[in-house]
C-alpha positions as CSV (number, residue, x, y, z in Angstrom):
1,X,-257.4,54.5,159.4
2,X,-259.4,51.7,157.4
3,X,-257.9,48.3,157.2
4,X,-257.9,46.9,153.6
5,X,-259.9,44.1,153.0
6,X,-259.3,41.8,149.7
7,X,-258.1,38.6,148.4
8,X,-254.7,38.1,149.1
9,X,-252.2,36.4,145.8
10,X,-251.8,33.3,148.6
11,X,-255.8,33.2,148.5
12,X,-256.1,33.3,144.9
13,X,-253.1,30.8,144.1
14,X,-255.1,27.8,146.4
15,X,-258.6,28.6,145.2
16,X,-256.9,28.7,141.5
17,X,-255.1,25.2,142.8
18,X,-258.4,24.0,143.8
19,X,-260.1,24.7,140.6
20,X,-257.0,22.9,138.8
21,X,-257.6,19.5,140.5
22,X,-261.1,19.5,140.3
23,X,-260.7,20.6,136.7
24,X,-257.6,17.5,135.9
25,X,-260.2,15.1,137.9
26,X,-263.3,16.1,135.8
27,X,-260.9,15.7,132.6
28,X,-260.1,12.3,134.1
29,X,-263.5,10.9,134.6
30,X,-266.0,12.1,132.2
31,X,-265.0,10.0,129.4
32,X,-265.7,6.8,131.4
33,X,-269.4,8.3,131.8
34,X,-269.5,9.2,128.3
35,X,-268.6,5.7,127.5
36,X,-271.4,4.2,130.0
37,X,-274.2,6.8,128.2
38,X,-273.2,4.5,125.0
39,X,-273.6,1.4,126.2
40,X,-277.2,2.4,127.7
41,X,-277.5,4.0,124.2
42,X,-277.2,0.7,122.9
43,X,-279.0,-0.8,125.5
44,X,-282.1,1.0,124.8
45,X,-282.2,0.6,121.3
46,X,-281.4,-3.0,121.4
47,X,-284.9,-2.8,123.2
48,X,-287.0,-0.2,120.9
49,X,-285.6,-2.3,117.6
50,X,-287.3,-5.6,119.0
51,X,-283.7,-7.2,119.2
52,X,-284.4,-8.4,122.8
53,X,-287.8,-9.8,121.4
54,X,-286.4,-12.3,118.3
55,X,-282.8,-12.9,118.8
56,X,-281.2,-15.5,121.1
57,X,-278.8,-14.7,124.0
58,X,-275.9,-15.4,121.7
59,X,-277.0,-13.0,118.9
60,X,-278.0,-10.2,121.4
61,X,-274.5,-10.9,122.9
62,X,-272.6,-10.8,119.4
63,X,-275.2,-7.6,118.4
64,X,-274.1,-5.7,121.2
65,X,-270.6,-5.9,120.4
66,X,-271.3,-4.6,117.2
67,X,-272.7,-2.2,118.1
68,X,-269.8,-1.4,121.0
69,X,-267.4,-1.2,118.8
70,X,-269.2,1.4,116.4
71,X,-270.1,3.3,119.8
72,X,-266.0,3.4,121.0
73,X,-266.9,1.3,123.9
74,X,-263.7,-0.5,125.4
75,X,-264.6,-1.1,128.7
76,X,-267.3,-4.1,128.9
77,X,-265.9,-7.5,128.8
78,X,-268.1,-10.6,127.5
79,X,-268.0,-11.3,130.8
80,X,-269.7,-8.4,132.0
81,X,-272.8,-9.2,129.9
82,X,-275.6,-11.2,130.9
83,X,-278.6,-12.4,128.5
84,X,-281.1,-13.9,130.5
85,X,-285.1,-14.9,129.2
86,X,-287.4,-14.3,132.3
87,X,-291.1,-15.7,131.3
88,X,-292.4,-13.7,128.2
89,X,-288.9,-10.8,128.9
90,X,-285.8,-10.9,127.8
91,X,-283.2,-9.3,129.9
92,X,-280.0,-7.9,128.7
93,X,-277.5,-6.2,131.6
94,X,-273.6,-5.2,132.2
95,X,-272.4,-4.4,135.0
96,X,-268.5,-3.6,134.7
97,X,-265.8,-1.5,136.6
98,X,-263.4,0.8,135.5
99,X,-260.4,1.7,137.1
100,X,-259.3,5.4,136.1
101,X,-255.9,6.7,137.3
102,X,-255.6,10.0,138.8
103,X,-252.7,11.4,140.0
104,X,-249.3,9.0,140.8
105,X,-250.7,6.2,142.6
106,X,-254.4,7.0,143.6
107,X,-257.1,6.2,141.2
108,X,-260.9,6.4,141.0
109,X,-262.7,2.8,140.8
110,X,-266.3,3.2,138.8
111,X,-268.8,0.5,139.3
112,X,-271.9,1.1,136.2
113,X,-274.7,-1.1,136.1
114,X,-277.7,-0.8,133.2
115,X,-280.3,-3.2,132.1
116,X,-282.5,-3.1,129.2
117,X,-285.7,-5.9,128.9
118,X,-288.3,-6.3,126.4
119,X,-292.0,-8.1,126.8
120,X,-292.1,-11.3,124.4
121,X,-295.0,-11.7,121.8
């Protein structure tokens, strides 16, 4: 007599478990990379629209909170952006954290860092 060979409903109920949590933790954190694609979205055409090139740090500062706030960006703080003038390059980067909670007390810490620089005239 054969045995019978098959997933068993205790099988099935932990991969289906298993698929749950890494579906709720996928829910959990791809907004916060959605939100980092904006802001080096509006990095990078801060750079193509010669914003780096003519504006002072204060203007590029003030412009890319404009343009945070039409790209739903929450998460970068003024004091996660840095304008800096190298030579003949301009220099615009955030670095920032984001702290995303998970399930009861554990959560996922996300450090992003993006820079965006432009050659002077």
């Amino acid at each position: 007599m054969r045995k019978q060979l098959g997933a068993t409903v205790v099988g099935i109920l932990f991969i289906a478990g298993l698929v749950g949590c890494g579906l709720i933790l996928a829910a959990k954190l791809v907004p916060a990379y959605l939100e980092f694609m904006s802001v080096k979205k509006i990095l990078s055409s801060m750079a193509t629209s010669g914003d780096l090139k003519s504006m002072s740090p204060k203007e590029l500062q003030a412009s890319f909170f404009k343009r945070a706030d039409v790209g739903d960006v929450k998460n970068v703080k003024p004091e996660d952006l840095t304008v800096s003038r190298e030579g003949n390059a301009s220099v615009i980067a955030v670095e920032y954290s984001i702290k995303v909670p998970v399930v009861a007390n554990i959560s996922a810490c996300m450090d992003f860092t993006a820079s965006s620089s432009a050659q002077g005239e």
